[in-house]
C-alpha positions in Angstrom: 173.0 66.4 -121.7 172.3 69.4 -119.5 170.4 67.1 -117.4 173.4 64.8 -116.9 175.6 68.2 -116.3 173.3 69.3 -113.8 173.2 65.7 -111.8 177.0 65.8 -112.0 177.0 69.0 -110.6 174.6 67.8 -107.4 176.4 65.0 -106.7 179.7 67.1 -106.9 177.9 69.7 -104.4 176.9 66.6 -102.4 180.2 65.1 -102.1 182.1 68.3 -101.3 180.3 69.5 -98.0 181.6 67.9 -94.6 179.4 66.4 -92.0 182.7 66.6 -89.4 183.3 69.7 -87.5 187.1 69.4 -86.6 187.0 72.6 -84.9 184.5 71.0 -82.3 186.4 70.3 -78.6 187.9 66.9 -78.5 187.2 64.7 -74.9 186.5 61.6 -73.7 185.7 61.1 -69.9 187.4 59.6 -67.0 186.2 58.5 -63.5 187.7 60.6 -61.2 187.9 59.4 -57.6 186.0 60.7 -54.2 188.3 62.3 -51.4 185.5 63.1 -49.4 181.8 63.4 -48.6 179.8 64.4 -45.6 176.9 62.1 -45.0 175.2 62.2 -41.6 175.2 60.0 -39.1 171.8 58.8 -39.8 168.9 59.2 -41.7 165.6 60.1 -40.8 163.4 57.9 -43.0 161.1 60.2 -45.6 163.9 63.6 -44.8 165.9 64.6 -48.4 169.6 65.6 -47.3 172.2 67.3 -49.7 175.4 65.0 -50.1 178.6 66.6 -51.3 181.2 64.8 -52.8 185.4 66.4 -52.1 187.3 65.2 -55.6 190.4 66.5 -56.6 190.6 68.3 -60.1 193.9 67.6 -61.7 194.9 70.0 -64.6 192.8 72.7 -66.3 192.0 70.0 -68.9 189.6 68.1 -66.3 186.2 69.6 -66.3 183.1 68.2 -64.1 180.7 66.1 -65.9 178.1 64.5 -63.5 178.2 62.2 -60.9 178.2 58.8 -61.5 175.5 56.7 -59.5 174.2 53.0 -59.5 171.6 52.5 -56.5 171.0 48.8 -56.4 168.4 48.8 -53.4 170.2 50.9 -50.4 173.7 50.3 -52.0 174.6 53.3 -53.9 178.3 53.3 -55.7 179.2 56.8 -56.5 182.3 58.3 -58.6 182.7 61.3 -60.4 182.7 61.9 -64.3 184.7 64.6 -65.7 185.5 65.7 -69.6 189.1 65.5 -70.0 190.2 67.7 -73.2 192.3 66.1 -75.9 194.9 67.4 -78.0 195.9 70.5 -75.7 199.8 70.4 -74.3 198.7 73.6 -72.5 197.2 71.9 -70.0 198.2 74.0 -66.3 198.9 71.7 -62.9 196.2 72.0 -60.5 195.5 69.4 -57.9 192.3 71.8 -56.9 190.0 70.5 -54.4 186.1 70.9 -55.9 182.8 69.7 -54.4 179.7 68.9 -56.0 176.3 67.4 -54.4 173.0 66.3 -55.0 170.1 65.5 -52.6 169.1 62.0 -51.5 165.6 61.5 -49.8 165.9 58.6 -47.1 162.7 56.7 -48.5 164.2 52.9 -47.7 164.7 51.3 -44.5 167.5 49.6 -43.1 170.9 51.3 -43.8 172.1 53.0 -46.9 175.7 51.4 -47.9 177.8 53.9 -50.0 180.4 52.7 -51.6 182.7 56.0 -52.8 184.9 54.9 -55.8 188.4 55.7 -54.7 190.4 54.4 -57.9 191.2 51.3 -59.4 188.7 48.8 -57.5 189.3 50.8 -54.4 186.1 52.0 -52.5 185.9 53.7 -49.2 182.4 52.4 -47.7 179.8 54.2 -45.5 176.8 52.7 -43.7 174.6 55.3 -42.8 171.0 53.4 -41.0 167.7 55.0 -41.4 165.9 56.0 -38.1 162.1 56.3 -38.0 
């Protein structure tokens, strides 16, 4: 008997604790789209240059993420991620300009073909040739 009181009480224990946190932020994340960048002319094949992307941060509920990037030989598509917050009706009107960037080393030849996500399956494209 007290070994059957004694498994009740585990499986009670057990059964009572909580694996969900609801006091963890709530977010999912949205593309946001590219206003902006200022990519060279050219590149100089072999030289790393610093790209920075121009995206506009709605509301205080939209918070940077990373940068999305899919490089399929010299055509890179790029958009932004950000954390959008759920559940908050506080949320405060922005429309705030923010840059990010990242380096790129030229190590391809012919051109580079950016393709800057500007919403929807709207791009703005870029062809920036490599130079020796």
């Amino acid at each position: 008997m007290k070994k059957f009181v004694a498994y009740c009480l585990l499986v009670l224990f057990i059964f009572s604790c909580s694996v969900s946190d609801d006091s963890a932020p709530q977010f999912y994340n949205e593309f946001l789209p590219i206003e902006s960048t200022n990519l060279p002319d050219q590149f100089h094949f072999g030289d790393t240059y610093e790209i920075t992307l121009t995206y506009i941060r709605p509301t205080s509920c939209y918070a940077f993420n990373s940068i999305y990037k899919e490089q399929v030989v010299n055509e890179i598509t790029l958009a932004i991620v950000a954390n959008v917050a759920l559940g908050t009706n506080n949320c405060e009107s922005l429309n705030e300009e923010m840059e990010i960037s990242f380096n790129l080393t030229a190590n391809r030849n012919g051109p580079y073909i950016f393709k800057l996500w500007q919403g929807q399956d709207n791009y703005m494209i870029i062809e920036v040739p490599v130079i020796e």
